[in-house]
KOLTI-697870 format. One record per residue: residue in three letters; x, y, z of N, C-alpha, C, O in turn. Coordinates in steps of 0.02 Angstrom, whole numbers, plus 50000, padded with zeros to 5 digits. Layout:
BEGIN
alaXYZXYZXYZXYZ;...
//
This chain:
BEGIN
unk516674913852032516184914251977516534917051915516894922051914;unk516364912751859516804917551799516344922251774515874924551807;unk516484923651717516144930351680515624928051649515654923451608;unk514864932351674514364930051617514314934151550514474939851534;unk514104930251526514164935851444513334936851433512914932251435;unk513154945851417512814946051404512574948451376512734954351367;unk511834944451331511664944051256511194951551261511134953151320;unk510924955351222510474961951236510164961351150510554960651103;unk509454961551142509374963951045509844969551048510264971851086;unk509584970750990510054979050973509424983650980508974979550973;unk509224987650987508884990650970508684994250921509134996650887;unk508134995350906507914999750835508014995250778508234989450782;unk507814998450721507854995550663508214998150623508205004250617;unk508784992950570509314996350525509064995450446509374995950393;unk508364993850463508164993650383508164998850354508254998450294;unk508055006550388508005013950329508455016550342508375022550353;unk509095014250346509635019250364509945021150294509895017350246;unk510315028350289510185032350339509525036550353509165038350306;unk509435037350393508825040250400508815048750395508675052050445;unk508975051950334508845057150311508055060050289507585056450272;unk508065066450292507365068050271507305067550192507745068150149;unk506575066250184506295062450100506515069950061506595075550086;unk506555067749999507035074349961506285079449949506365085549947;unk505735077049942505215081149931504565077449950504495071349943;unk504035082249979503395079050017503115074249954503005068349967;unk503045075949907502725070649863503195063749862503795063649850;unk502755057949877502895052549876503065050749798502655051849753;unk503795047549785503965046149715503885035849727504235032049760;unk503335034549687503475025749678503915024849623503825026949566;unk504545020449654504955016949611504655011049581504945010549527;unk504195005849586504094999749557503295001549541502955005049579;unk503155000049507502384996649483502264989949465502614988649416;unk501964985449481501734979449480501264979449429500834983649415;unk501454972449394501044970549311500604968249340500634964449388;unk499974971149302499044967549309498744964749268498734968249217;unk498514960549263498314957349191497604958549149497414957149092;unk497304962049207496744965649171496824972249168497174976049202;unk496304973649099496514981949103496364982849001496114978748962;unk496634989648988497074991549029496784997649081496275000949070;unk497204998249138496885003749180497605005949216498115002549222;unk497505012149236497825016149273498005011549344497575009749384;unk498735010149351498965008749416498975012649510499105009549561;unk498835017849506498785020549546498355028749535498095031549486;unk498435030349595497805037849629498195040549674498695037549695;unk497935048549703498115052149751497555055049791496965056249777;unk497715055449817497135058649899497625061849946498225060649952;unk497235066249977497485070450061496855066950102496245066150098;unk497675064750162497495061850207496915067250256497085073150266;unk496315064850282495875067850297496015068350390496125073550423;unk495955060650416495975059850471495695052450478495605048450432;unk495555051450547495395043350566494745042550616494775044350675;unk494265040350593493655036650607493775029950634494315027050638;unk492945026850661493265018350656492585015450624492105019250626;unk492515009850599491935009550572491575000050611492014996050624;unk491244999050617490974992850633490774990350579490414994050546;unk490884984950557490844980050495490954971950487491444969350515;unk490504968050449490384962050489491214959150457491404960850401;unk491614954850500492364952850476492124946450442491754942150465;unk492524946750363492194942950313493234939450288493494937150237;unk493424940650339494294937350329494184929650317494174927050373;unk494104924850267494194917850291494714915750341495284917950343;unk494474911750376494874909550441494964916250483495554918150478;unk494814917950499494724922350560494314920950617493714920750606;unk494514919950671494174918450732493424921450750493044918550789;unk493234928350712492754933650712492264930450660491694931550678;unk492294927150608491924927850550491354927650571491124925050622;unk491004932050509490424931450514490094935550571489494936850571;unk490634938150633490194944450678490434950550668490894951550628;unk490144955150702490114962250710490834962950737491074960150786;unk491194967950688492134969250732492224978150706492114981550656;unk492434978650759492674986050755493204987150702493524981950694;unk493374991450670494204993750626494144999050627493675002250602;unk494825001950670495175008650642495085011150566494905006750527;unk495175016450545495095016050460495225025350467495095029850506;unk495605024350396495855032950402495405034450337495335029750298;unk495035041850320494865042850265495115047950245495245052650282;unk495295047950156495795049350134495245053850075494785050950046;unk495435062050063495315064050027495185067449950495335073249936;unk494865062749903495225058649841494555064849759494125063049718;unk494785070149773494505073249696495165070749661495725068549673;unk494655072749601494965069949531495575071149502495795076849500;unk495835066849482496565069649441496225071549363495725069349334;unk496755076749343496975079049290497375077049245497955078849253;unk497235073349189497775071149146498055076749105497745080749069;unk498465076549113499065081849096499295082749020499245086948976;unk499605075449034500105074248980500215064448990500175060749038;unk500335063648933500475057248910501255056448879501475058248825;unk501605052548943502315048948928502635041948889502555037148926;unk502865040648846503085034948811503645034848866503915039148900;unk503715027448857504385026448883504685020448851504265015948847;unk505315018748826505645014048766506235011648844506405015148892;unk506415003548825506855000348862507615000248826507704997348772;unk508165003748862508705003648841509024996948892508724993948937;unk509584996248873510104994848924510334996048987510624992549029;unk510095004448986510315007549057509535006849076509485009749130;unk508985004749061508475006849108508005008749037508145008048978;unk507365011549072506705015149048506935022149022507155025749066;unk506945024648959506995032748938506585035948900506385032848851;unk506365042048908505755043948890505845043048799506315044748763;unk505365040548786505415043148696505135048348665505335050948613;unk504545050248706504085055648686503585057448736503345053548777;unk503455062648731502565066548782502215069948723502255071648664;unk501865069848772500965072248728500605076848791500325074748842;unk500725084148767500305085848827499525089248817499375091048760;unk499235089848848498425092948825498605097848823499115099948851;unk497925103248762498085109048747497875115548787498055121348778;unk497555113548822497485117948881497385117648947496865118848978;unk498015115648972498045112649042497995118349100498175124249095;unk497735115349151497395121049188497725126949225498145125149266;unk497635132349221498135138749238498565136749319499135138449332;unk498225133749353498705132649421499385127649422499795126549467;unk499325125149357500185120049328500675126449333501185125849366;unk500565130449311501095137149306501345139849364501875142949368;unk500815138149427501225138349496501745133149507502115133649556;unk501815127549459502345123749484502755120749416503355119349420;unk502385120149356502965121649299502905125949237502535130749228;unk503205124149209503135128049135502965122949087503405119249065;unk502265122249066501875119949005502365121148954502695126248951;unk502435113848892502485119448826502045124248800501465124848821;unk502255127648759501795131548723501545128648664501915125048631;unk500735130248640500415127048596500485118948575500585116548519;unk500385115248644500645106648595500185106248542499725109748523;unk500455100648523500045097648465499885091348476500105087748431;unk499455087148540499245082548531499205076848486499445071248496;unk498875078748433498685074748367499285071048339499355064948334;unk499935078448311500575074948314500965069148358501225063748346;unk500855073048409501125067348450500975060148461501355055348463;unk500465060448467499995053148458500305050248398500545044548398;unk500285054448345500325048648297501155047848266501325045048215;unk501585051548318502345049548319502275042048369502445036448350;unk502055043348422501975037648480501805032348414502245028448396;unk501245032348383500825025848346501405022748321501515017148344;unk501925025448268502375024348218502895021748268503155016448250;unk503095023948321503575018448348503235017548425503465019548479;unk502525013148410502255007148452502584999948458502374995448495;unk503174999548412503424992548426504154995148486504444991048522;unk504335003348484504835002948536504675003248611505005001548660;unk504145005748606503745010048685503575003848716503164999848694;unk504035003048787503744996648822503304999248872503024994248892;unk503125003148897502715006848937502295013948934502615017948900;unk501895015648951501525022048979501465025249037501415021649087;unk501465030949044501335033049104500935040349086501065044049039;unk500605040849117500215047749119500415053149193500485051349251;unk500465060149163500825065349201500085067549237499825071549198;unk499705066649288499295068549313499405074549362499945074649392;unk498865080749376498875085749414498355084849478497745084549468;unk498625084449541497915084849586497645090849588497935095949569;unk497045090649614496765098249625496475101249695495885101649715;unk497035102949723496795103349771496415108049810496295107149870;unk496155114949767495405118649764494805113749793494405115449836;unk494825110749778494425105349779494185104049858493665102349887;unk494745105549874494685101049974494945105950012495035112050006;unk495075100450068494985108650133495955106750136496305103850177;unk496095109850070496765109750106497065117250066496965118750008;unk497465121250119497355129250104498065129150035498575132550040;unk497975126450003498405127649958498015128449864497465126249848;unk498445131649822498305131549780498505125549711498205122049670;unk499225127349732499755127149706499805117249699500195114249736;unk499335113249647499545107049632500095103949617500625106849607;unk499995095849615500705092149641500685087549576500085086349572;unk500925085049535501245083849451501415076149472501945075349502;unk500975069749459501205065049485501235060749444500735060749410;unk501845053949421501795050449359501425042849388501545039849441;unk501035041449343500535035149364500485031849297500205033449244;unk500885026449316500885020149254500065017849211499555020049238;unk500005014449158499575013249125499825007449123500405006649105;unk499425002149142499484994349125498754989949106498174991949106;unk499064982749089498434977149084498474977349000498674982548973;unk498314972548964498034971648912499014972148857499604971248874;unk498664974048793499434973748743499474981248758499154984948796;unk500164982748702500554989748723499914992848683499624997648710;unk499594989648602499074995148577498514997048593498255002148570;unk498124991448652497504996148679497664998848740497225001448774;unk498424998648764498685003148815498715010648783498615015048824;unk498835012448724499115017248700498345020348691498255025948715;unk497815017548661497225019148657496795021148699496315024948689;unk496965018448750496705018048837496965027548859496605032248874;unk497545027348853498035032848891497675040148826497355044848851;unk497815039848741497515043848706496865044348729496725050348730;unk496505041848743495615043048764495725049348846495395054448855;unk496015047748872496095051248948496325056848952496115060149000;unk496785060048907497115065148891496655070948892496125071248860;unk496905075448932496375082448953496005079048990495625083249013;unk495855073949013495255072949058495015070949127495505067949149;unk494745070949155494765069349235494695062249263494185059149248;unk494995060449287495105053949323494745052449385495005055549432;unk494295049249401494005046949471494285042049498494555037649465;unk494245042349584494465037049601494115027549604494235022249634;unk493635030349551492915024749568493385022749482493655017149485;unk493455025249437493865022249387494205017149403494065011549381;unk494655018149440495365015249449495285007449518495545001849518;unk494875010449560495095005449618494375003349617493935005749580;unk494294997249675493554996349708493494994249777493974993549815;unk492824993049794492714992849855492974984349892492694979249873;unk493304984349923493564977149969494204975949929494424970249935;unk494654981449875495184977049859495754982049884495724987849902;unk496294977449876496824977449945497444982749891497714981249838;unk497494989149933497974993849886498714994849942498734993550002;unk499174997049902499994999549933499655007949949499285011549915;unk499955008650009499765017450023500675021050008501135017450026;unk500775025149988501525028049991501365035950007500985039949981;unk501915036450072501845043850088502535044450129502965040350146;unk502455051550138502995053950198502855055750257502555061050268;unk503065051250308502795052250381502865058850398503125063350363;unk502525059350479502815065450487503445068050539503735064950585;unk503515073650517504345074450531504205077150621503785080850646;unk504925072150657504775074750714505485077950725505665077950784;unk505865080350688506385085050702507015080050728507045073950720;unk507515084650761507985079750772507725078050853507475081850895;unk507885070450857507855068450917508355062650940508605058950898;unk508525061951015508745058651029508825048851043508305045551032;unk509145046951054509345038651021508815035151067508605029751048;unk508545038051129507885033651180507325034551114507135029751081;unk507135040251105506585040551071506675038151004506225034450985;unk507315039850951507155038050883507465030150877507255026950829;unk507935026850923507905018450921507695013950971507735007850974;unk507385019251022507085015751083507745012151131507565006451143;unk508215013051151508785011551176508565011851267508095015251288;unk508715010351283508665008351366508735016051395509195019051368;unk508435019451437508685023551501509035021451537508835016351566;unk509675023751555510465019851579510045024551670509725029551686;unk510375017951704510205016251772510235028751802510465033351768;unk509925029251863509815035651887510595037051913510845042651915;unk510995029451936511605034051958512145037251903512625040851916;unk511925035151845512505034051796512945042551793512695047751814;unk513435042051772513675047951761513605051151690513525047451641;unk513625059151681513705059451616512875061651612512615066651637;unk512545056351574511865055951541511545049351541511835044251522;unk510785049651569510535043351555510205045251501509655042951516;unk510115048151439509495047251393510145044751324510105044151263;unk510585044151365511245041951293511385035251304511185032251353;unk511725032651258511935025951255512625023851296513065028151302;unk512705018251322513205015351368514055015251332514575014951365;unk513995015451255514505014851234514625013051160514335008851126;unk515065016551146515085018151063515275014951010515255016250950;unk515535009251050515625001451024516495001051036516835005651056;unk516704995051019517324992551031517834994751029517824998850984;unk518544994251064518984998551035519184998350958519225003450924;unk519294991750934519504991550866518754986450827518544980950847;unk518484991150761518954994950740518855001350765518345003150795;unk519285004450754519515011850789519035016450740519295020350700;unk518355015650746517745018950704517395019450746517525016050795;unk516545025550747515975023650758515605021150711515375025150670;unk515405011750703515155008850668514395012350635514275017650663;unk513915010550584513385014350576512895010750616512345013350624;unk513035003450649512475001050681512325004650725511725005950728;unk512795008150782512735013950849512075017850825511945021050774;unk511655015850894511215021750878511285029350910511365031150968;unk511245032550858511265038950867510845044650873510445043750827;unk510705049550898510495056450908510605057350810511095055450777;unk509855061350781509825062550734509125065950695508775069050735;unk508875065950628508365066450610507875062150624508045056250619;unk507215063250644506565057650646506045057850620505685062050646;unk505725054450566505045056850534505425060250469505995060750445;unk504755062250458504825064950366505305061050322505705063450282;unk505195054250336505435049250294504765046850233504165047750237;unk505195043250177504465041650122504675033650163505215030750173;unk503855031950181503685023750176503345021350135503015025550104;unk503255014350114502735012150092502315006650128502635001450138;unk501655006850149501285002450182500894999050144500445000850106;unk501214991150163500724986850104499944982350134499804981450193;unk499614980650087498964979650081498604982350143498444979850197;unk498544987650118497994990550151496944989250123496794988850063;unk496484988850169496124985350121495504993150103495424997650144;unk495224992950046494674998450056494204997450068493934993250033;unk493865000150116493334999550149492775002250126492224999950141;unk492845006750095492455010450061492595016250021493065020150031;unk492085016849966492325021949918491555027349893491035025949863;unk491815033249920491065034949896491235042849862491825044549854;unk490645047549844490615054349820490355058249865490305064249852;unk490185056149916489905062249968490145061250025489935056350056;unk490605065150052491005066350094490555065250162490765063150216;unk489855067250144489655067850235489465062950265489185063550320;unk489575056650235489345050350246490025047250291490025042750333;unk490595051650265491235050150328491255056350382491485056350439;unk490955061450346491525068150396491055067350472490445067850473;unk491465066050533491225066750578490735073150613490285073350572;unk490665075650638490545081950662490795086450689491035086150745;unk490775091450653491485096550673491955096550618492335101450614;unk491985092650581492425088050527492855084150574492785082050631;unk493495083950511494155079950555494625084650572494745088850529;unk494915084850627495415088650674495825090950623496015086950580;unk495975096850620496635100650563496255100850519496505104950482;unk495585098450487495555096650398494885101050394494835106550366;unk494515098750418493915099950424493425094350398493595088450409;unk492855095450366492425091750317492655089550244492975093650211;unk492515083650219492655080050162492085082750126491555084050154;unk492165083350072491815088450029491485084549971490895085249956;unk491925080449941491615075849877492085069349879492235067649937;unk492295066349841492645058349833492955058549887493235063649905;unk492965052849923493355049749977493685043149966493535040249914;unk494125040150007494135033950003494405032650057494905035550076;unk493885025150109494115024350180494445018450173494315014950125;unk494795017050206495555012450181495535011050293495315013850343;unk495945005050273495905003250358496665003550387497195005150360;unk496515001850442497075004650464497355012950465497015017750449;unk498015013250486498125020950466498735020350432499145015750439;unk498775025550393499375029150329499915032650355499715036950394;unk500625032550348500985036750341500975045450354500725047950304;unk501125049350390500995055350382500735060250421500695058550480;unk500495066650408500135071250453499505071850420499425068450370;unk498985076050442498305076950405498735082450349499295084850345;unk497945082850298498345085850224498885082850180498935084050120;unk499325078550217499765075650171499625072150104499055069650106;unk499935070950043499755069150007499775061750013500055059350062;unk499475057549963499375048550002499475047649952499085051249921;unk499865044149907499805039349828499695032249874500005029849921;unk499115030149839498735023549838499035022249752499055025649701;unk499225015949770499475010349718499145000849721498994997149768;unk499165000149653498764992749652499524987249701500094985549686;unk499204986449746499634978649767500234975349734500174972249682;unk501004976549776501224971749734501434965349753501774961349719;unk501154964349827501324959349848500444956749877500504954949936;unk499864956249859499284955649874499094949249909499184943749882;unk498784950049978498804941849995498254937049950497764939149919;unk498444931149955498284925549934497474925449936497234923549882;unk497034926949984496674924550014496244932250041496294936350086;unk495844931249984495374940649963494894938249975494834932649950;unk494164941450027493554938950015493474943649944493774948649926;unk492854939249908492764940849848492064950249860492144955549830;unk491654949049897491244953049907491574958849945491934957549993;unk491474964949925491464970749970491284969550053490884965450076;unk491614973550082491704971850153490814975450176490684981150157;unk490314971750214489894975950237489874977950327489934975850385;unk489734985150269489924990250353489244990950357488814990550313;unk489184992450434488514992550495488584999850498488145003750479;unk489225001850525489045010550539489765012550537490235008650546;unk489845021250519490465021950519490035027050570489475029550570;unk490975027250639490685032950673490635039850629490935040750576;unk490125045050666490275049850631490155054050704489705058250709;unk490595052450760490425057250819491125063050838491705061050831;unk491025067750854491345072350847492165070550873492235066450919;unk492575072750853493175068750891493285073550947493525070950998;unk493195078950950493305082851029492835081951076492875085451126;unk492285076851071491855078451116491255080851121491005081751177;
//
């Protein structure tokens, strides 16, 4: 008999390598996707609450279900208001996007000072009307928003400073759009609605360092083996005379930033008790005011922060009506 050769996948996935921990819990979005209506704010933030499931009639065209009663997982996500901060220009060079100017409100709220240093005394008015005078360089907006997280059951004070694009419409009722918001509070009923399909971005959660069975799923090597079965058979070829980066390895797991696309919302409301189960949700407790139930589940641990972003890859094929829900559980999750 000659030699069989044999084929094995590889295991794991080499799409996030390396797999280091995210440089900071706040989720940073690199891309924003152009909308053609508007103009409106591209994205929101929420703490993740926990996970419900809700029964709701499935309204997917072409779906085998339509038209009956179907269960969905669905995480609800804890969404008070942002704080507009400050208002960013941004002008297109050669190397990229660079700021041209900010505009910050004149009395932004004392808990920013737990995490930066305000200027002193802006001048709004000025600023605005430096931005107006070079409206033909500024290819974009973005607004410096503050969450608040007093607000919810999460034991911190100390808010998180997040930049959220301004799009839709020309650059001058963008600029008009963003001056109107300044000092003011943002809802999540502004920005998004009920049945349309958003990007969630967060940082999972961290499971420390672990080994190559658990973080690439690699085979348990047979009980006689010598050495170790929870390790790999071999470190790859003699030449080249390297350990390649495909080898999976013993390393960090979790507390990576993902992004999960079209997620759909299921619902969006102001009174929390219409989701919080009983007891509340495990770690969190009770949802208190704005929510937003989104399906499926998110990235992360409870409390984590969630940036919800508009779609940039949105499927084809949206029912037009809000999804109708029959019942969301609201039964205790311990029992």
């Amino acid at each position: 008999m000659g030699h069989r050769k044999v084929n094995a996948p590889r295991r794991g996935s080499l799409a996030f390598l390396p797999r280091g921990r995210a440089a900071r819990q706040t989720a940073r979005i690199r891309f924003w996707p152009h909308v053609e209506a508007g103009p409106t704010l591209l994205g929101f933030t929420g703490y993740k609450a926990g996970m419900t499931h809700v029964f709701m009639v499935e309204d997917a065209p072409g779906s085998p279900n339509f038209g009956k009663e179907v269960m969905y997982p669905a995480t609800a996500i804890d969404a008070p208001p942002l704080t507009v901060c400050a208002v960013r220009a941004y002008t297109q060079t050669p190397y990229g996007l660079k700021t041209l100017t900010e505009v910050w409100m004149k009395d932004p709220p004392k808990d920013i000072n737990r995490l930066t240093t305000p200027p002193k005394n802006p001048d709004p008015q000025n600023g605005f009307k430096k931005m107006e005078e070079n409206l033909d360089k500024i290819s974009e907006f973005r607004l410096l928003a503050a969450t608040q997280p007093r607000l919810v059951g999460v034991p911190k004070k100390k808010p998180e400073l997040v930049e959220i694009k301004a799009d839709g419409a020309q650059i001058r009722e963008q600029f008009e759009y963003v001056k109107n918001l300044l000092g003011k509070n943002v809802s999540i009923t502004d920005i998004f609605k009920e049945g349309q399909y958003i990007d969630v971005v967060s940082v999972s959660k961290g499971k420390g360092f672990q080994g190559p069975v658990k973080r690439f799923g690699v085979k348990i090597r047979d009980r006689k083996s010598r050495k170790t079965k929870r390790g790999i058979a071999t470190l790859g070829p003699w030449s080249p005379s390297r350990v390649l980066y495909t080898i999976a390895r013993a390393g960090q797991m979790g507390y990576h930033q993902r992004t999960e696309y079209n997620k759909r919302i299921l619902k969006i409301g102001i009174n929390g008790d219409e989701i919080s189960p009983k007891g509340g949700f495990l770690r969190y407790g009770p949802v208190k005011g704005a929510y937003v139930l989104v399906s499926g589940s998110v990235p992360g641990p409870t409390k984590r922060l969630i940036r919800l972003r508009y779609p940039i890859r949105a499927p084809k094929k949206v029912p037009e009506a809000p999804p109708k829900i029959i019942s969301i559980s609201l039964e205790s999750p311990q029992g």
